[in-house]
N, CA, C and O atoms as a Tinker XYZ file with bonds, in Angstrom:
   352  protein
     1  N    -81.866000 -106.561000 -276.581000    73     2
     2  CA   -82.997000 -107.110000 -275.858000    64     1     3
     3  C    -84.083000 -106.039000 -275.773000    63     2     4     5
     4  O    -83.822000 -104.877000 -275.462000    81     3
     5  N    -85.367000 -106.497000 -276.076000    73     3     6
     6  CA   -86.307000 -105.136000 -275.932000    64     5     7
     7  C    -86.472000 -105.009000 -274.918000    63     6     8     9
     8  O    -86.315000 -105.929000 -274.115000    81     7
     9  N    -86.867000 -103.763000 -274.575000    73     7    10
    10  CA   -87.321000 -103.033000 -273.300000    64     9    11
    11  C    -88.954000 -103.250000 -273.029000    63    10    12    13
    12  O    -89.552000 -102.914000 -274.051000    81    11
    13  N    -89.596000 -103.566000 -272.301000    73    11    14
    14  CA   -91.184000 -104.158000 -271.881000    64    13    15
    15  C    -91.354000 -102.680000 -270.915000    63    14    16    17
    16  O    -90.519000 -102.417000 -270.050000    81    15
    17  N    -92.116000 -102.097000 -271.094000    73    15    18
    18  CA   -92.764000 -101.161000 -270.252000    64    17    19
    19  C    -93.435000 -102.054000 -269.500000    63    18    20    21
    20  O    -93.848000 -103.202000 -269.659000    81    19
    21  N    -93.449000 -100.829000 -268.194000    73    19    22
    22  CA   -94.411000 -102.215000 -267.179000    64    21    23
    23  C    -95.828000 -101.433000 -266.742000    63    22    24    25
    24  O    -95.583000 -100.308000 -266.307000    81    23
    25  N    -96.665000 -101.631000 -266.752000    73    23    26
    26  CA   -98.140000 -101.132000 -266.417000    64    25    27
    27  C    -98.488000 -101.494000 -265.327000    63    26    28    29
    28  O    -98.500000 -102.627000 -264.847000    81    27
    29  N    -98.733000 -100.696000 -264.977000    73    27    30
    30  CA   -99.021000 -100.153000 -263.380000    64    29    31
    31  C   -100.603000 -100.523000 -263.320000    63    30    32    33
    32  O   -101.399000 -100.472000 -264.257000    81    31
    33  N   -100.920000 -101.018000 -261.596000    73    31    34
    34  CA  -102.003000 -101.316000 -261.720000    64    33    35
    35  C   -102.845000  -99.892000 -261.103000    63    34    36    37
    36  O   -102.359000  -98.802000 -260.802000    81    35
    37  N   -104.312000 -100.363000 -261.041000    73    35    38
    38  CA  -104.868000  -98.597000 -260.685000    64    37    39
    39  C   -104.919000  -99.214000 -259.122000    63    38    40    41
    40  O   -104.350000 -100.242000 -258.754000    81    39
    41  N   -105.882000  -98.176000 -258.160000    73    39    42
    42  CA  -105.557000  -98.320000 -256.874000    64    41    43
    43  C   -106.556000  -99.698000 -256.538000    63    42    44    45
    44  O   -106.175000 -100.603000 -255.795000    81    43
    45  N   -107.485000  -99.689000 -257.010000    73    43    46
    46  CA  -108.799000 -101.082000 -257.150000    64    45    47
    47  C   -108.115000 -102.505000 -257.162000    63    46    48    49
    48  O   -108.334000 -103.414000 -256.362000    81    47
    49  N   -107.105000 -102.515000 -258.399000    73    47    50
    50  CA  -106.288000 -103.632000 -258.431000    64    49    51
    51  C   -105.428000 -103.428000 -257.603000    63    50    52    53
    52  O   -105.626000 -104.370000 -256.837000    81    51
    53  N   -104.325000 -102.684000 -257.061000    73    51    54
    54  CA  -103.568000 -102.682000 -256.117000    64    53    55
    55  C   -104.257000 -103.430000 -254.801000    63    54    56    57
    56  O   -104.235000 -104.635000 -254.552000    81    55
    57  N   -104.730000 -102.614000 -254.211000    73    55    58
    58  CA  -105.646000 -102.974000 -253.031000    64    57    59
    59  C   -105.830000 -104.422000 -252.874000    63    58    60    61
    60  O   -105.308000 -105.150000 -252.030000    81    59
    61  N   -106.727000 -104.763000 -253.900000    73    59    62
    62  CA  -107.324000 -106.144000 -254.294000    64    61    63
    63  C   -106.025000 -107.336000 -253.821000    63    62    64    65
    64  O   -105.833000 -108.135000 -252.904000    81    63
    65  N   -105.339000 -106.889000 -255.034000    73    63    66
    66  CA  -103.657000 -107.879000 -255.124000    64    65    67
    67  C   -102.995000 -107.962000 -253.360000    63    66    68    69
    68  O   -102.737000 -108.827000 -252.523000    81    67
    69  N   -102.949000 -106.642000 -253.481000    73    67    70
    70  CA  -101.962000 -106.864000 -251.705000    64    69    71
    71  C   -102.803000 -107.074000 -250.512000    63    70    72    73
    72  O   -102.274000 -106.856000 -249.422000    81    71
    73  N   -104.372000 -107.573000 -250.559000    73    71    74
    74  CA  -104.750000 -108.106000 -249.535000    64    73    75
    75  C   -104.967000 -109.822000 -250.569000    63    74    76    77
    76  O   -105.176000 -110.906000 -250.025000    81    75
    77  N   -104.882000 -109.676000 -251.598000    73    75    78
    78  CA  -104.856000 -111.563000 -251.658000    64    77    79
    79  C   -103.567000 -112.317000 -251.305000    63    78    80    81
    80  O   -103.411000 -113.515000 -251.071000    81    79
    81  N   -102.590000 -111.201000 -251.329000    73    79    82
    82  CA  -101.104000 -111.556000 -250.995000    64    81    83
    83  C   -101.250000 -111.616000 -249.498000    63    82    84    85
    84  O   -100.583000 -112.490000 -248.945000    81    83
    85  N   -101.973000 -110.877000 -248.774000    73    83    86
    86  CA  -101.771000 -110.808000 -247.331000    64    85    87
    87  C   -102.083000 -112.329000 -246.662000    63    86    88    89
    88  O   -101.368000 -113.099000 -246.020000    81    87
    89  N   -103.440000 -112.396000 -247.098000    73    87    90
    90  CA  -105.002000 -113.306000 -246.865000    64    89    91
    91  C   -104.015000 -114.912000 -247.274000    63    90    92    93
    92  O   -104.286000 -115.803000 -246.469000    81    91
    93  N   -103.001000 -115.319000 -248.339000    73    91    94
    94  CA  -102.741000 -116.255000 -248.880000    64    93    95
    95  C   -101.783000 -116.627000 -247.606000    63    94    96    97
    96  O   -101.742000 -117.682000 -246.973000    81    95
    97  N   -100.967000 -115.330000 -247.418000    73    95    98
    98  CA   -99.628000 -115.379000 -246.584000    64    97    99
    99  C    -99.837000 -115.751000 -245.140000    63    98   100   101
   100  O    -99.141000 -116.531000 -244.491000    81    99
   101  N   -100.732000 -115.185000 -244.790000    73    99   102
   102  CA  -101.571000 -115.566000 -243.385000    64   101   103
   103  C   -102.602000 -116.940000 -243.276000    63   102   104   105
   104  O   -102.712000 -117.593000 -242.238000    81   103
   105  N   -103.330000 -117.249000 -244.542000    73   103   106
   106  CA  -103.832000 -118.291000 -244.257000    64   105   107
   107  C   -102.679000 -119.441000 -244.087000    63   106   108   109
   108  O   -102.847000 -120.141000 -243.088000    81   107
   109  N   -101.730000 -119.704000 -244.754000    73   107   110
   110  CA  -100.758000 -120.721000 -244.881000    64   109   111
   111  C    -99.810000 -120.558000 -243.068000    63   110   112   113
   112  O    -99.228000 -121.460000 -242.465000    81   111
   113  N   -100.026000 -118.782000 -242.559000    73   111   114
   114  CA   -99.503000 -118.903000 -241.516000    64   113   115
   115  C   -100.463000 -119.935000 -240.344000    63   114   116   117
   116  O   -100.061000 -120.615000 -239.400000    81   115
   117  N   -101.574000 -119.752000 -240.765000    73   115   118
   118  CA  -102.455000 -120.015000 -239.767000    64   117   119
   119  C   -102.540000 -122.056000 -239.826000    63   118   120   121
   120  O   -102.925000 -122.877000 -238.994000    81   119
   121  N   -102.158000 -122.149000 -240.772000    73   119   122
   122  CA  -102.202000 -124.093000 -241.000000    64   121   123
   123  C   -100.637000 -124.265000 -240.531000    63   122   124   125
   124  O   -100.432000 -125.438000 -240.220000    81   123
   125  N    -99.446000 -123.414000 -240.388000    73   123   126
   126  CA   -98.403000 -124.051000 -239.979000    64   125   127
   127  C    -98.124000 -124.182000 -238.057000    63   126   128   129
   128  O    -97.633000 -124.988000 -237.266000    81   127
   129  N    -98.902000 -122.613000 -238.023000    73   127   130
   130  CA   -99.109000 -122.307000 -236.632000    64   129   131
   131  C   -100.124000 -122.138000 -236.555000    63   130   132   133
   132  O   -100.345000 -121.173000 -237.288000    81   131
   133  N   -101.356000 -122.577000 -235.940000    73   131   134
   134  CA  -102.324000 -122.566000 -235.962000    64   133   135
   135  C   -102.893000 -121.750000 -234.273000    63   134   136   137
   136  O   -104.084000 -121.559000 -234.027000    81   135
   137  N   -101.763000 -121.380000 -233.311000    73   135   138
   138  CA  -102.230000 -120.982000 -232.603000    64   137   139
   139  C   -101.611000 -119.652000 -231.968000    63   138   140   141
   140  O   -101.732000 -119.037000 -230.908000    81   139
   141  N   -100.783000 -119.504000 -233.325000    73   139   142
   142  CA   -99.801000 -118.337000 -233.527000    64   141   143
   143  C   -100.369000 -116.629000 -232.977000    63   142   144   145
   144  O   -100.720000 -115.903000 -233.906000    81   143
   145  N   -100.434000 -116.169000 -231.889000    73   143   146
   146  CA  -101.144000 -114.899000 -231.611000    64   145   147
   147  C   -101.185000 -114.087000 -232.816000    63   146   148   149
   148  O   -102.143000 -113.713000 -233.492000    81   147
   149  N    -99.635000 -113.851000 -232.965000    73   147   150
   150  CA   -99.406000 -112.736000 -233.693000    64   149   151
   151  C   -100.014000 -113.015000 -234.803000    63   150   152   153
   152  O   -100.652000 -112.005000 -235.101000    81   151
   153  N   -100.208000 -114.008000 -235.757000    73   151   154
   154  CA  -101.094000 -114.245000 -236.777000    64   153   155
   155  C   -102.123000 -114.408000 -236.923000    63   154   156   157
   156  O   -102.570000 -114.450000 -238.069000    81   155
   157  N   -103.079000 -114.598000 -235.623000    73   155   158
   158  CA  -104.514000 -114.063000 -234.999000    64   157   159
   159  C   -104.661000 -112.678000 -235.443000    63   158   160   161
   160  O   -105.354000 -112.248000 -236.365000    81   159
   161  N   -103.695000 -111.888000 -234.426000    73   159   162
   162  CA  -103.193000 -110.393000 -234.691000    64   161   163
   163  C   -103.594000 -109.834000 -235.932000    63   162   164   165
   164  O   -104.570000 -109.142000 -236.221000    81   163
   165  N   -102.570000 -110.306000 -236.666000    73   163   166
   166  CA  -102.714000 -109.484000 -238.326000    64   165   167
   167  C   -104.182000 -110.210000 -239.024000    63   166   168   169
   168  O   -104.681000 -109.547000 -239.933000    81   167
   169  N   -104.650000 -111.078000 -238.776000    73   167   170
   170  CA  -105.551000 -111.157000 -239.817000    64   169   171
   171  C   -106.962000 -110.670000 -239.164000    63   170   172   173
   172  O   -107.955000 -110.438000 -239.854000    81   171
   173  N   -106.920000 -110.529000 -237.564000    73   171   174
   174  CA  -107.728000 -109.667000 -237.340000    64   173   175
   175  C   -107.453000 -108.002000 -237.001000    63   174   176   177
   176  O   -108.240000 -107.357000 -236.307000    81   175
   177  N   -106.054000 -107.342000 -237.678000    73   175   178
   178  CA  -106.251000 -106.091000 -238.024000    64   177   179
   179  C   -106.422000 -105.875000 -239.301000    63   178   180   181
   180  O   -106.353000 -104.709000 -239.691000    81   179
   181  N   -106.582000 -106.521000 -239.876000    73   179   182
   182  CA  -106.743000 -106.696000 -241.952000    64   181   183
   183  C   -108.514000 -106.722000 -241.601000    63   182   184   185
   184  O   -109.109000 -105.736000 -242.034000    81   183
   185  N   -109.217000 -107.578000 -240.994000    73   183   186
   186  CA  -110.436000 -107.644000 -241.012000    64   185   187
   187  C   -111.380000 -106.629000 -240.341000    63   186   188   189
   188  O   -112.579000 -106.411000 -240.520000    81   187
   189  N   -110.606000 -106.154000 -239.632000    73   187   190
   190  CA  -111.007000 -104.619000 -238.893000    64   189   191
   191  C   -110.585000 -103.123000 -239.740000    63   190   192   193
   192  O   -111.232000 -102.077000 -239.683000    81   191
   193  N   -109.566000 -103.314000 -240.370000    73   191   194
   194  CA  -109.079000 -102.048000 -240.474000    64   193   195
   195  C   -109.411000 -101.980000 -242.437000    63   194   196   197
   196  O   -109.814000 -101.005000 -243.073000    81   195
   197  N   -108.963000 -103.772000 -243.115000    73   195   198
   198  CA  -108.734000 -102.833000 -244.097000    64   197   199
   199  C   -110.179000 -103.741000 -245.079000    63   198   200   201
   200  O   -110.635000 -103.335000 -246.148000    81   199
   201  N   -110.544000 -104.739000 -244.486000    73   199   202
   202  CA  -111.523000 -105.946000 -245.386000    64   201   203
   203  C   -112.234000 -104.734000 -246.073000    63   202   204   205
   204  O   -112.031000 -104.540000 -247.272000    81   203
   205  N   -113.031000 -103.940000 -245.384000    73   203   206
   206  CA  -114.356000 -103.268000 -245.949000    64   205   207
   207  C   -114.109000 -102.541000 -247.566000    63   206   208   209
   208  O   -114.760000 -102.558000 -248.611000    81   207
   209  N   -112.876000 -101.949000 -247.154000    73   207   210
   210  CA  -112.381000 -101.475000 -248.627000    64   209   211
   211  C   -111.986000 -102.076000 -249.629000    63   210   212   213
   212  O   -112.473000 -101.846000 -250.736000    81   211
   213  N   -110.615000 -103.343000 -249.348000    73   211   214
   214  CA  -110.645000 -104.177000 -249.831000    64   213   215
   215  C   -112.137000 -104.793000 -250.890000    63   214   216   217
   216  O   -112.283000 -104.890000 -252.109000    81   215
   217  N   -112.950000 -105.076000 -249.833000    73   215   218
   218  CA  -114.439000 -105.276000 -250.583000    64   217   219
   219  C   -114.863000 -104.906000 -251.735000    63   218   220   221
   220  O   -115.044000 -105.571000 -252.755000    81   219
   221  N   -115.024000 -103.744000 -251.516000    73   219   222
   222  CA  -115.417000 -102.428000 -252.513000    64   221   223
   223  C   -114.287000 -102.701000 -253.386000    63   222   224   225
   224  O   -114.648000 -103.285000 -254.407000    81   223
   225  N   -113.308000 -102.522000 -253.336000    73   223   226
   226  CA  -113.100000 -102.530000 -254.625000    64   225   227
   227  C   -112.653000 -103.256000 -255.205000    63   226   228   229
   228  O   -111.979000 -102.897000 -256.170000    81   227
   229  N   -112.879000 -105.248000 -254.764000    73   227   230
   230  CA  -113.475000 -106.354000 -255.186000    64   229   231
   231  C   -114.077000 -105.846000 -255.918000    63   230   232   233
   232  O   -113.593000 -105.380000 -256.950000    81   231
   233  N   -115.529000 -105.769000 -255.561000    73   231   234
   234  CA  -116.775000 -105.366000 -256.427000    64   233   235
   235  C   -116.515000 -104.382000 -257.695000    63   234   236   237
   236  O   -116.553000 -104.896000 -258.813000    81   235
   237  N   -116.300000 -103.242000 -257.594000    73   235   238
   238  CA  -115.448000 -102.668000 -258.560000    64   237   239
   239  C   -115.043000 -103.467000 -259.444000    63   238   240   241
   240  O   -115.751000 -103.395000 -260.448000    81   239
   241  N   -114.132000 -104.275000 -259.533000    73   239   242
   242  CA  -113.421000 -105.024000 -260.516000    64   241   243
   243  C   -113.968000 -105.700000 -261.254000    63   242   244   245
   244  O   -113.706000 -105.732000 -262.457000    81   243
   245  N   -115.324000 -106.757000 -260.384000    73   243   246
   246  CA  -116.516000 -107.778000 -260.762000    64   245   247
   247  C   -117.300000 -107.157000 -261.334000    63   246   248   249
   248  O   -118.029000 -107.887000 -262.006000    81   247
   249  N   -117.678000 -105.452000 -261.458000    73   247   250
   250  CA  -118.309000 -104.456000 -262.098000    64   249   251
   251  C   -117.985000 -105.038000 -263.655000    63   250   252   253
   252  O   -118.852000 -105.604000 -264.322000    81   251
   253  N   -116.986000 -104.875000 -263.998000    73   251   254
   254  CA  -116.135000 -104.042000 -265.220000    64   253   255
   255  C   -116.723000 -105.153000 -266.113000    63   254   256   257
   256  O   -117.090000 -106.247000 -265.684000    81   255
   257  N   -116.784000 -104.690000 -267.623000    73   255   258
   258  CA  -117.495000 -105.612000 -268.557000    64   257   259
   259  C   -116.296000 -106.792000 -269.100000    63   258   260   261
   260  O   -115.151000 -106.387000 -268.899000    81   259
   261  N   -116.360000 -107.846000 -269.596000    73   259   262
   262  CA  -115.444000 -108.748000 -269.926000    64   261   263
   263  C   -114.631000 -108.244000 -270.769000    63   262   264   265
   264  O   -113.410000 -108.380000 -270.847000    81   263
   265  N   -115.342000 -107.658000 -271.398000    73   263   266
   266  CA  -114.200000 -106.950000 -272.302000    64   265   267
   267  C   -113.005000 -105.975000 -272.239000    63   266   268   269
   268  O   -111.920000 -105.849000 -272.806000    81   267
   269  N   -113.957000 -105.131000 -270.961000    73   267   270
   270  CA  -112.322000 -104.363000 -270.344000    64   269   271
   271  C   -111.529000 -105.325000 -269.631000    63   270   272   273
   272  O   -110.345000 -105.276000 -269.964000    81   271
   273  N   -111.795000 -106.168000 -268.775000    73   271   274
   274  CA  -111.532000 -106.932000 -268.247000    64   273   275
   275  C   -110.002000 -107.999000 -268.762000    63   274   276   277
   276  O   -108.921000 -108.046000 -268.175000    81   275
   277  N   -110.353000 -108.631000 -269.826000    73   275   278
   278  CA  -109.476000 -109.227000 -271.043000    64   277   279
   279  C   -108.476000 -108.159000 -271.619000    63   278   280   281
   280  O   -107.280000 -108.431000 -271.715000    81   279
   281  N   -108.894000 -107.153000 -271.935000    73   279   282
   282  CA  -108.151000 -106.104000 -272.153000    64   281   283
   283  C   -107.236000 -105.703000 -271.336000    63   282   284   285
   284  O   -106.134000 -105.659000 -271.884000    81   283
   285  N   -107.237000 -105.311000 -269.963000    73   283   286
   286  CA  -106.545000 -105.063000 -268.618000    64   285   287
   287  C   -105.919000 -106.324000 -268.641000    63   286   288   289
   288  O   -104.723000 -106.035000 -268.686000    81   287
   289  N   -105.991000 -107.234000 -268.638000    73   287   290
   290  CA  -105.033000 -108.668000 -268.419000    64   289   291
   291  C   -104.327000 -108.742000 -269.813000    63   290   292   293
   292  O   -103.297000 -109.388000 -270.003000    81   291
   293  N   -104.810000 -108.207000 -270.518000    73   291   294
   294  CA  -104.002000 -108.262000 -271.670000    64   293   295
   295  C   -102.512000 -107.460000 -271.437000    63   294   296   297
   296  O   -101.318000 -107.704000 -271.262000    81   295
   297  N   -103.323000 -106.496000 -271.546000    73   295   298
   298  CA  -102.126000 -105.104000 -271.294000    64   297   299
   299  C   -101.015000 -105.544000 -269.900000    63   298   300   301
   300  O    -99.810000 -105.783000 -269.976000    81   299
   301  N   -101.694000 -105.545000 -268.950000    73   299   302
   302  CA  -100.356000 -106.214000 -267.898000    64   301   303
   303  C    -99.959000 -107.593000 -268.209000    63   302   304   305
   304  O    -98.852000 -107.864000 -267.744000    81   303
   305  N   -100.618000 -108.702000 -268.960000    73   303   306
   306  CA   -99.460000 -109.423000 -269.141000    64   305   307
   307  C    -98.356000 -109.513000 -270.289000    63   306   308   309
   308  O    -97.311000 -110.152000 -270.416000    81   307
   309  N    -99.180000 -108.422000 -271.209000    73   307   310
   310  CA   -97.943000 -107.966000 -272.372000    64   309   311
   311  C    -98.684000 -108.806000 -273.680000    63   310   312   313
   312  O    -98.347000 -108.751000 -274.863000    81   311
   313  N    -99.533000 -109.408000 -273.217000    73   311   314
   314  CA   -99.799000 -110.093000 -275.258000    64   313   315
   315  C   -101.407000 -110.711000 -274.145000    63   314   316   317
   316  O   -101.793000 -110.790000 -272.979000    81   315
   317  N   -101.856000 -111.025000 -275.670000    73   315   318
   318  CA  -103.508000 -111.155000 -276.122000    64   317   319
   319  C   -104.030000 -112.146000 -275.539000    63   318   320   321
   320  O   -103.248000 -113.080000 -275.358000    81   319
   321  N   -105.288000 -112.320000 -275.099000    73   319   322
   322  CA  -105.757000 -113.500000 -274.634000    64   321   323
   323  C   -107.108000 -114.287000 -275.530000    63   322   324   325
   324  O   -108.001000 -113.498000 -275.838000    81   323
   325  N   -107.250000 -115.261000 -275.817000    73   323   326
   326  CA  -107.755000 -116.158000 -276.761000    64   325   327
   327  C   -109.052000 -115.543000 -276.459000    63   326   328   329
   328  O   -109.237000 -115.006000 -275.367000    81   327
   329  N   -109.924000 -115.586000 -277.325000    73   327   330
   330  CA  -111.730000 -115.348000 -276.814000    64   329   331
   331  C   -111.872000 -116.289000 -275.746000    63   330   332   333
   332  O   -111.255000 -117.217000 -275.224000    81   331
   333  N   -113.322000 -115.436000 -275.606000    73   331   334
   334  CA  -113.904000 -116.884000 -274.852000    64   333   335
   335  C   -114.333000 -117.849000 -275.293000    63   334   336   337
   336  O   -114.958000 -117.650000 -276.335000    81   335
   337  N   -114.287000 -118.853000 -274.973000    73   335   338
   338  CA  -114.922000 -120.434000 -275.349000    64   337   339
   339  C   -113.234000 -120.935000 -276.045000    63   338   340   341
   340  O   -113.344000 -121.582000 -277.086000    81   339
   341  N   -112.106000 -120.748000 -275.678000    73   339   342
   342  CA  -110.813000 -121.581000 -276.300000    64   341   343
   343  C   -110.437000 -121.149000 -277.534000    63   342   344   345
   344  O   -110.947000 -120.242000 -278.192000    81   343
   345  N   -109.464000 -121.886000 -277.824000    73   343   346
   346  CA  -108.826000 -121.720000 -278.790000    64   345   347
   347  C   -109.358000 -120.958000 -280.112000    63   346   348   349
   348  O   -110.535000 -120.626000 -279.974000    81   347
   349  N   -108.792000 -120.588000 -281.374000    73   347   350
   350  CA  -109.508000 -120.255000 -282.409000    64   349   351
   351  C   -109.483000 -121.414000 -283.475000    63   350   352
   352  O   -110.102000 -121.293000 -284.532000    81   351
């Protein structure tokens, strides 16, 4: 069986990923319990403590030209992605 190296993301994508994981995990908390403190709590210490950075390096990412872009999704998902406009 081959071995897949795994590619690591940089800190821009990290960041990014584990507050969309947070933001997804908490919004779904907030529609089951909707009056849940503690889930008040965390999504207003995420919006105090970590949104602003988070932000930044959103933007960062929305920076990058399409082409690195396709490239980076290439590389972490392991094979090529079609041009733009579909199929060939």
């Amino acid at each position: 069986m081959p071995t897949r190296t795994r590619t690591r993301l940089d800190e821009d994508e990290e960041r990014v990923t584990r507050a969309q994981r947070l933001l997804i995990g908490l919004g779904a908390a907030l529609v089951h319990r909707p009056f849940d403190t503690a889930t008040h709590d965390q999504l207003l210490s995420f919006l105090t403590d970590d949104a602003e950075k988070v932000l930044a390096s959103l933007e960062v990412l929305r920076r990058r030209p399409e082409a690195e872009l396709r490239a980076r999704v290439a590389e972490l998902a392991g094979h090529s992605l079609l041009p733009t406009g579909g199929a060939a």
